[in-house]
MOPAC internal coordinates of N, CA, C and O (Angstrom, degrees):
PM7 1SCF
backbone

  N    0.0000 0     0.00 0     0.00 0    0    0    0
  C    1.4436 1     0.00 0     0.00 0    1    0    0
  C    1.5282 1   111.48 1     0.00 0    2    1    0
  O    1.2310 1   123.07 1   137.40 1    3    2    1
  N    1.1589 1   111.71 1   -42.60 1    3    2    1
  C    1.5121 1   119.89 1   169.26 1    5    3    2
  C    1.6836 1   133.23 1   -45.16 1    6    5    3
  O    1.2310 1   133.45 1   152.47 1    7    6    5
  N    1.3220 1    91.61 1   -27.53 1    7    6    5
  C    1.7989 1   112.88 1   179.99 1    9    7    6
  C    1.2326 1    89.10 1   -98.01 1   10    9    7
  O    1.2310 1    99.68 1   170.56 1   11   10    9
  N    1.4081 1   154.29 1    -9.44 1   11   10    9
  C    1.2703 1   141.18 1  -145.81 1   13   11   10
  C    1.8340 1    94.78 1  -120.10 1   14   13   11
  O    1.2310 1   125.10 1   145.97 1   15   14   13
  N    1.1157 1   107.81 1   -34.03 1   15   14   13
  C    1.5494 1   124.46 1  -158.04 1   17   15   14
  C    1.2722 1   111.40 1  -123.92 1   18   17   15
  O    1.2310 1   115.03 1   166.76 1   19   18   17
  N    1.4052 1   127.03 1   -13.24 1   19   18   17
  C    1.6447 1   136.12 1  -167.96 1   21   19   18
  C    1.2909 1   112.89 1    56.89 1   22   21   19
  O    1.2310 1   121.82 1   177.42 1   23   22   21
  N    1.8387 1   114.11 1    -2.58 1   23   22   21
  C    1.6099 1    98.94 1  -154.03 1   25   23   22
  C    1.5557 1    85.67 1  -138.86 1   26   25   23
  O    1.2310 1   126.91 1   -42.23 1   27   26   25
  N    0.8673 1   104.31 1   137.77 1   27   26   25
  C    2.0065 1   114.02 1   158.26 1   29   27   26
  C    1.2968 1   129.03 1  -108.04 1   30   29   27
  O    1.2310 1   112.67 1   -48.19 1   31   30   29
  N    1.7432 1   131.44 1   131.81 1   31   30   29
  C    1.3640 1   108.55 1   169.97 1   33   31   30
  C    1.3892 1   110.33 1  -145.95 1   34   33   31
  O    1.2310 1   117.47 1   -40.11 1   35   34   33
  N    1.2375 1   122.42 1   139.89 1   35   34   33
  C    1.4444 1   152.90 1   173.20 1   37   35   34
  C    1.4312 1   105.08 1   -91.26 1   38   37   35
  O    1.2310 1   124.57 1   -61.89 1   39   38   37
  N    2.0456 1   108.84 1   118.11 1   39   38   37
  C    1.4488 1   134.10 1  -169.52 1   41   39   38
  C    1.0644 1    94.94 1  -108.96 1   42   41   39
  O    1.2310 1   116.27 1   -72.50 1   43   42   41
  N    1.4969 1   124.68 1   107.50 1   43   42   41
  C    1.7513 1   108.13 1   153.45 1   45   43   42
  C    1.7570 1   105.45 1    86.86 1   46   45   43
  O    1.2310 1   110.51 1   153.66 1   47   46   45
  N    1.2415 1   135.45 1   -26.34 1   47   46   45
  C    1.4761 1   150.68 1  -145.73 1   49   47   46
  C    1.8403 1    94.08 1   -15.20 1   50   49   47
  O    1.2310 1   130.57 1   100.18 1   51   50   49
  N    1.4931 1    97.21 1   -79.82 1   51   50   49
  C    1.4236 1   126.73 1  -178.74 1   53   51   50
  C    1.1819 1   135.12 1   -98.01 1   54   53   51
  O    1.2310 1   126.14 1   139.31 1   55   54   53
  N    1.1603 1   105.80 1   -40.69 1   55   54   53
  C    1.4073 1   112.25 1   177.82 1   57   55   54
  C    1.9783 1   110.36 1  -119.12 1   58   57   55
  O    1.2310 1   111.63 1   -47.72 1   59   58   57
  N    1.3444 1   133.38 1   132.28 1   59   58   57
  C    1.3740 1   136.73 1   165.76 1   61   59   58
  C    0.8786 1   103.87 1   -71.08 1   62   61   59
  O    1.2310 1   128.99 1   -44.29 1   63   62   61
  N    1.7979 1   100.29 1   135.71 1   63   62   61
  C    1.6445 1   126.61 1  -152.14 1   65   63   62
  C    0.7341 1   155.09 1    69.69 1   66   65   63
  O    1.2310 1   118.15 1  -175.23 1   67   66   65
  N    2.0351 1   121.13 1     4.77 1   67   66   65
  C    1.0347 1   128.26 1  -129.42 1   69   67   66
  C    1.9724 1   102.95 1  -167.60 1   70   69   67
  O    1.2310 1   126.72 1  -107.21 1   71   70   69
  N    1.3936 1   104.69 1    72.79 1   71   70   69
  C    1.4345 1   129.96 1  -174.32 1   73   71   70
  C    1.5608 1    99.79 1   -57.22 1   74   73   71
  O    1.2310 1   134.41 1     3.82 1   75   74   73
  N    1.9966 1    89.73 1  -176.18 1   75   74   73
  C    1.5766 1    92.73 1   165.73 1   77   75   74
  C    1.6636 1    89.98 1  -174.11 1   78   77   75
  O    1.2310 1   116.15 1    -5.64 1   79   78   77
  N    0.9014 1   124.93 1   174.36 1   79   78   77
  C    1.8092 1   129.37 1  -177.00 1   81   79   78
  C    1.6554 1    72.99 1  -174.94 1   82   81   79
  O    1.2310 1   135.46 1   -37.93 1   83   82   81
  N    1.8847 1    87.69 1   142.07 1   83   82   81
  C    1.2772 1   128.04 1  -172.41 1   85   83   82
  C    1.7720 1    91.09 1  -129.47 1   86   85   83
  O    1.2310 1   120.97 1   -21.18 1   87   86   85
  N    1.7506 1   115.76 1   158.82 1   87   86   85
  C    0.5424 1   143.07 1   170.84 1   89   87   86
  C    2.0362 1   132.22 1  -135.42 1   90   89   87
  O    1.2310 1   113.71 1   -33.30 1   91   90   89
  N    1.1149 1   129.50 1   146.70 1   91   90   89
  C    1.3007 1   106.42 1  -178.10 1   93   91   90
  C    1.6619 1   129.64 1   -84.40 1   94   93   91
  O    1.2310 1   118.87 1   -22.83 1   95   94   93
  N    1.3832 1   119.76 1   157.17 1   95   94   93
  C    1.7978 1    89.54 1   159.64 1   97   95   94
  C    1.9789 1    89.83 1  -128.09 1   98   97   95
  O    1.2310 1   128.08 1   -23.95 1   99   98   97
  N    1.3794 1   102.05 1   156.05 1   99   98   97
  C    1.4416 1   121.48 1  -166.69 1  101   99   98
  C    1.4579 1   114.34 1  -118.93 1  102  101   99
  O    1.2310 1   125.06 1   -44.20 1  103  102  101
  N    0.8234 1   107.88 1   135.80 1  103  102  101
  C    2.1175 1    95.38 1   174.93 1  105  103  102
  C    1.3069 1    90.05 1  -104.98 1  106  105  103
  O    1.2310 1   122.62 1     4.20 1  107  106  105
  N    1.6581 1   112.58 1  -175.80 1  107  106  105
  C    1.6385 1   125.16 1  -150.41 1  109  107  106
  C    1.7898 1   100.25 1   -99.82 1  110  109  107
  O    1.2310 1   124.73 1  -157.16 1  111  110  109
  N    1.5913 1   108.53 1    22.84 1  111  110  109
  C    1.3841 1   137.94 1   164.12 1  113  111  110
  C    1.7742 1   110.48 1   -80.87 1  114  113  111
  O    1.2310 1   122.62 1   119.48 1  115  114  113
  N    0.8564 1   112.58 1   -60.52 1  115  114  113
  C    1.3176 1   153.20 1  -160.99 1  117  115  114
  C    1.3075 1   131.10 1   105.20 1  118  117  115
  O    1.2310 1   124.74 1  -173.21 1  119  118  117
  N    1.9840 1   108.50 1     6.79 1  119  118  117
  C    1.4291 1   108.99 1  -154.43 1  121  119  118
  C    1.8687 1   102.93 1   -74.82 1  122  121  119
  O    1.2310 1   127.77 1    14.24 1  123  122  121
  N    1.0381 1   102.65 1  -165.76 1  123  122  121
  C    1.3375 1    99.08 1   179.01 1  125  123  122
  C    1.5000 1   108.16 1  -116.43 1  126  125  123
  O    1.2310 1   126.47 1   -49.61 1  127  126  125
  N    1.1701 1   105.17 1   130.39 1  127  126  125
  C    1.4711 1   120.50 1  -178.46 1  129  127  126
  C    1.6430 1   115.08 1   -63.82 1  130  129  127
  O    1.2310 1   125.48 1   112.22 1  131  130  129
  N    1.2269 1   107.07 1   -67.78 1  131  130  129
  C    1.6582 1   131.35 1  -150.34 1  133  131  130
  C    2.1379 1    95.48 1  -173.54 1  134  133  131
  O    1.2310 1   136.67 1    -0.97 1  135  134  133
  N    1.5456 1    85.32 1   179.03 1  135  134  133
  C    1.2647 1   118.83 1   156.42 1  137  135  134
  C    1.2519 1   154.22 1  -150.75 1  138  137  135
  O    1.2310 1   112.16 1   -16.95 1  139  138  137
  N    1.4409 1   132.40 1   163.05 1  139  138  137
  C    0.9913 1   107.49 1  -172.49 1  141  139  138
  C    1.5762 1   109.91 1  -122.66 1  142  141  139
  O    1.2310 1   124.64 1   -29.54 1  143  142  141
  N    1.2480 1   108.71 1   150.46 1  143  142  141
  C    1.7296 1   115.26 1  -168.71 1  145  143  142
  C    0.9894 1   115.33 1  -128.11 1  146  145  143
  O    1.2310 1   110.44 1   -28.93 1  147  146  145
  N    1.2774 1   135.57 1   151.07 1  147  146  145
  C    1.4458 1   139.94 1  -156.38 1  149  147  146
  C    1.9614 1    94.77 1  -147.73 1  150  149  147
  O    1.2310 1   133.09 1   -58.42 1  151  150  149
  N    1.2901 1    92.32 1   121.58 1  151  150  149
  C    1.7356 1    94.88 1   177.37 1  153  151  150
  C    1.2667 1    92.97 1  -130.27 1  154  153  151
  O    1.2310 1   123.06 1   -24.26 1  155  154  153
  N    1.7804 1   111.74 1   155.74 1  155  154  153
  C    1.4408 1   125.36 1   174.23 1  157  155  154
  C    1.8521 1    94.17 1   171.78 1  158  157  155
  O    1.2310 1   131.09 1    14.02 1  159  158  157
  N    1.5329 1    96.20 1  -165.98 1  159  158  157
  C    1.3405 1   103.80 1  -175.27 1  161  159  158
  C    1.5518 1   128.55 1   -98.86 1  162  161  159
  O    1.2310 1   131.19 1   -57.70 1  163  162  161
  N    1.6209 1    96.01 1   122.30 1  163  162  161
  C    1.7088 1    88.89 1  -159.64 1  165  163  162
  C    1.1219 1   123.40 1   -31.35 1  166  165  163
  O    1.2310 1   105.78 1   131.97 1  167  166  165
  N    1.1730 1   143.99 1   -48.03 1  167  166  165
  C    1.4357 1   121.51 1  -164.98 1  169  167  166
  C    1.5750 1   124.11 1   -69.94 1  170  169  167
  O    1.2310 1   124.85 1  -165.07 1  171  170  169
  N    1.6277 1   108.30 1    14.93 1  171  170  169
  C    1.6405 1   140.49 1   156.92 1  173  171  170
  C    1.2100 1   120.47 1   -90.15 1  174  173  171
  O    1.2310 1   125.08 1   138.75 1  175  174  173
  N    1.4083 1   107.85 1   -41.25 1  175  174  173
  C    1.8303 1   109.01 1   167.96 1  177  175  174
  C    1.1187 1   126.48 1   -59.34 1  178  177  175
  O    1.2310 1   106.03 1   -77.51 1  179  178  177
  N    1.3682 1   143.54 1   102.49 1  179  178  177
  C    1.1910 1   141.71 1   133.51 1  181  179  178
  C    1.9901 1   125.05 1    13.58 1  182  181  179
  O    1.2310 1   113.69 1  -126.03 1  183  182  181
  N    1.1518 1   129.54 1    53.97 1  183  182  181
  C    1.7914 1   126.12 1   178.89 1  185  183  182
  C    1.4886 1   101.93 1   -25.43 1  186  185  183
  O    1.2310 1   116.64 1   121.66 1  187  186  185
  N    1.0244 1   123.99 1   -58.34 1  187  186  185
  C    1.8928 1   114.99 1  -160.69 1  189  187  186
  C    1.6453 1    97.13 1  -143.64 1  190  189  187
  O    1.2310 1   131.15 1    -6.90 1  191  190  189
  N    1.1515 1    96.09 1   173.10 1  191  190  189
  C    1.6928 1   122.14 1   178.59 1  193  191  190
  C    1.1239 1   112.94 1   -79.43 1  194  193  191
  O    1.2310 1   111.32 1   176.53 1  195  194  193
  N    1.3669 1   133.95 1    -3.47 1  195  194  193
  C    1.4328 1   137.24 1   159.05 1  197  195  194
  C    1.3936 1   131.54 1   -62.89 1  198  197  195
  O    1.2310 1   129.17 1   163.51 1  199  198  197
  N    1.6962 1    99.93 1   -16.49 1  199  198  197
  C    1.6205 1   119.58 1  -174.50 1  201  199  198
  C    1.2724 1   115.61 1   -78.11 1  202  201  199
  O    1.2310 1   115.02 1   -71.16 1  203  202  201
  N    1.0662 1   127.05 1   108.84 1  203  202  201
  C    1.3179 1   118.58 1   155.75 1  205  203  202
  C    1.3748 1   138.93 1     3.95 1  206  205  203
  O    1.2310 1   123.32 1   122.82 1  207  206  205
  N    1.2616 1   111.25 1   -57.18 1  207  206  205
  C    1.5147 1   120.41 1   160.76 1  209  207  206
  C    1.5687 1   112.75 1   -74.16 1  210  209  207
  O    1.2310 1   120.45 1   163.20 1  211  210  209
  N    1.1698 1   116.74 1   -16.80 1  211  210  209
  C    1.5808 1   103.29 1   173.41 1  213  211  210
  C    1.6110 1    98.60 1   -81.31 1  214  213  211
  O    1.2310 1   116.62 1   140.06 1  215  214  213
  N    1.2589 1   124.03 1   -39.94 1  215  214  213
  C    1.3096 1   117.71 1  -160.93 1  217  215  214
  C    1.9860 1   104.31 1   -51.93 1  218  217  215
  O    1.2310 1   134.35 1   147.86 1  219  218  217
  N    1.2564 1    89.86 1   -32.14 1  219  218  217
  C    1.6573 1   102.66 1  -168.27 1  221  219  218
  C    1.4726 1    86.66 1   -75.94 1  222  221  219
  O    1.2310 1   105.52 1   102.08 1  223  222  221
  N    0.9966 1   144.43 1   -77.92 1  223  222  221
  C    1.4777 1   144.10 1  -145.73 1  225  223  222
  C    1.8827 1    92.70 1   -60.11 1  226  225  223
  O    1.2310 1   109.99 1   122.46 1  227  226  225
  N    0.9458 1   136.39 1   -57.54 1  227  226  225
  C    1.1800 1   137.14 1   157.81 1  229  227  226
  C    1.3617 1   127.28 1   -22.69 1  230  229  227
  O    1.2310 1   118.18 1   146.55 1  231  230  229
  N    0.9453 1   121.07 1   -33.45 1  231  230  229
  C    2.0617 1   149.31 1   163.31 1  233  231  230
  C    1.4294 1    98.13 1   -83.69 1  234  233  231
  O    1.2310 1   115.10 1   108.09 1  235  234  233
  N    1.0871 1   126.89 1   -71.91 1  235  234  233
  C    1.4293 1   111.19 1   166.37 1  237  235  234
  C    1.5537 1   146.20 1   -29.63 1  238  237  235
  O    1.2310 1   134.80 1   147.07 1  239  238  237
  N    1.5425 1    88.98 1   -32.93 1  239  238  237
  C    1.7981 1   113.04 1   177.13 1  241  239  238
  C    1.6269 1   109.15 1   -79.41 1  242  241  239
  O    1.2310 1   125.19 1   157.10 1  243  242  241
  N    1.4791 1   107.63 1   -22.90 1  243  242  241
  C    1.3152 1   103.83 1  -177.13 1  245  243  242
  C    1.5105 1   108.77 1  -110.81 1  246  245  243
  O    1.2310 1   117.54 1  -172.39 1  247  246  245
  N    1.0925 1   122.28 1     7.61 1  247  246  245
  C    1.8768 1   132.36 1   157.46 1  249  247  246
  C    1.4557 1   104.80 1   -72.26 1  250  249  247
  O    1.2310 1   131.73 1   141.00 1  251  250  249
  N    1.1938 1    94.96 1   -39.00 1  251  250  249
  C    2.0143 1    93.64 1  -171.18 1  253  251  250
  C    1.4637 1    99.94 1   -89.69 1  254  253  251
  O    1.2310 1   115.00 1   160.57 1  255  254  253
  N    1.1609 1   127.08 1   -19.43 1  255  254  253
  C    0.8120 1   102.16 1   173.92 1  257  255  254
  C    1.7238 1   143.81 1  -105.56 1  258  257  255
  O    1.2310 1   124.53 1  -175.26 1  259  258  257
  N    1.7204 1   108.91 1     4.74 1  259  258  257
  C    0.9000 1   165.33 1   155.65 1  261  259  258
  C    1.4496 1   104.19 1   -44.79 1  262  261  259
  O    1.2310 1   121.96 1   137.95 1  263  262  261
  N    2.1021 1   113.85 1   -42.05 1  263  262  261
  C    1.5531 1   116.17 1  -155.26 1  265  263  262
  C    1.7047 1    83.13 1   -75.22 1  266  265  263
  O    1.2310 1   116.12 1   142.24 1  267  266  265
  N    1.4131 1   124.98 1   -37.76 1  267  266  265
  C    1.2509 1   134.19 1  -174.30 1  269  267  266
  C    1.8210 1   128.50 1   -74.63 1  270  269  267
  O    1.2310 1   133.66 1  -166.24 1  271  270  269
  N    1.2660 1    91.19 1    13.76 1  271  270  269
  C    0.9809 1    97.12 1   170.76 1  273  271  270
  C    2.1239 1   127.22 1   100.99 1  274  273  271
  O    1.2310 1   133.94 1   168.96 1  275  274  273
  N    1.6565 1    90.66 1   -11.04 1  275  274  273
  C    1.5067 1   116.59 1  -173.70 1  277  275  274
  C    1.6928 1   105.08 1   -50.98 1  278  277  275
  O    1.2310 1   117.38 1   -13.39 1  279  278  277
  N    1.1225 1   122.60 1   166.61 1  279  278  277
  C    1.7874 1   121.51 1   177.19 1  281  279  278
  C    1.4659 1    86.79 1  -142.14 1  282  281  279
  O    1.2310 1   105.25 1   -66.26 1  283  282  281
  N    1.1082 1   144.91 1   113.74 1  283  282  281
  C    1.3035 1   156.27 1   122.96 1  285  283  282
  C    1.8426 1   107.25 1   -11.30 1  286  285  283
  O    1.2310 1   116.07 1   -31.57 1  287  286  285
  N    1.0124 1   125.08 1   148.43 1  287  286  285
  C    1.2638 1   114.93 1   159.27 1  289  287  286
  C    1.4746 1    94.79 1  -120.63 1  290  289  287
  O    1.2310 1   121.78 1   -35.49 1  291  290  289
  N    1.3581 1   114.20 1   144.51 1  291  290  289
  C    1.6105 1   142.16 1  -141.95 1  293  291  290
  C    1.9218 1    85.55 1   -69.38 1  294  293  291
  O    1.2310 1   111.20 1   110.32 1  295  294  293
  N    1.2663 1   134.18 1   -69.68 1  295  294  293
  C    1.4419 1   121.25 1   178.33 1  297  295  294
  C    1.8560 1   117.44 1  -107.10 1  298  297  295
  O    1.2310 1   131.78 1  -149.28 1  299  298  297
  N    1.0610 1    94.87 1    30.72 1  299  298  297
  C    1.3145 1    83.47 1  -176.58 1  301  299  298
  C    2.0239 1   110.06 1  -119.99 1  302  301  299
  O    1.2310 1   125.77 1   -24.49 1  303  302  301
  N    1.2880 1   106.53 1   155.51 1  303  302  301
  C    1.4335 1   107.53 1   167.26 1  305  303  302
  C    1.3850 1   118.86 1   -56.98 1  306  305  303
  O    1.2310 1   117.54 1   -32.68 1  307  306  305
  N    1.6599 1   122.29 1   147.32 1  307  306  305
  C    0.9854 1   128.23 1   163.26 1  309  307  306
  C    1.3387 1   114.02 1     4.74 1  310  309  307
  O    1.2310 1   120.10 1   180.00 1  311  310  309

């Protein structure tokens, strides 16, 4: 889902109230490096990739990953 969406997110996982959205980082392979995760309180989390703030965190995933060498292709997913 992650290659499909650039974005991942965890509702509730463990603890009530208390989200998380993941993001990828890529080297100029395409493999996957690491990630990056963002935890706080759901009604801060982002539900889907349609949000506004996901769109940004999504742009973000491909700056970092970019430092490594990654190439985005101009409309396409990961």
């Amino acid at each position: 889902m992650i290659r499909e969406k650039e974005i991942s997110f965890a509702r509730e996982p463990l603890v009530p109230a208390v989200s998380s959205v993941s993001i990828p980082v890529l080297n100029y392979k395409k493999n996957l490096l690491g990630a990056v995760t963002i935890v706080g309180f759901s009604e801060k989390i982002p539900m889907d990739e349609t949000e506004p703030i996901s769109k940004s965190i999504i742009e973000i995933s491909k700056q970092i990953s970019e430092s490594f060498g990654y190439k985005p292709a101009k409309y396409s997913n990961f």
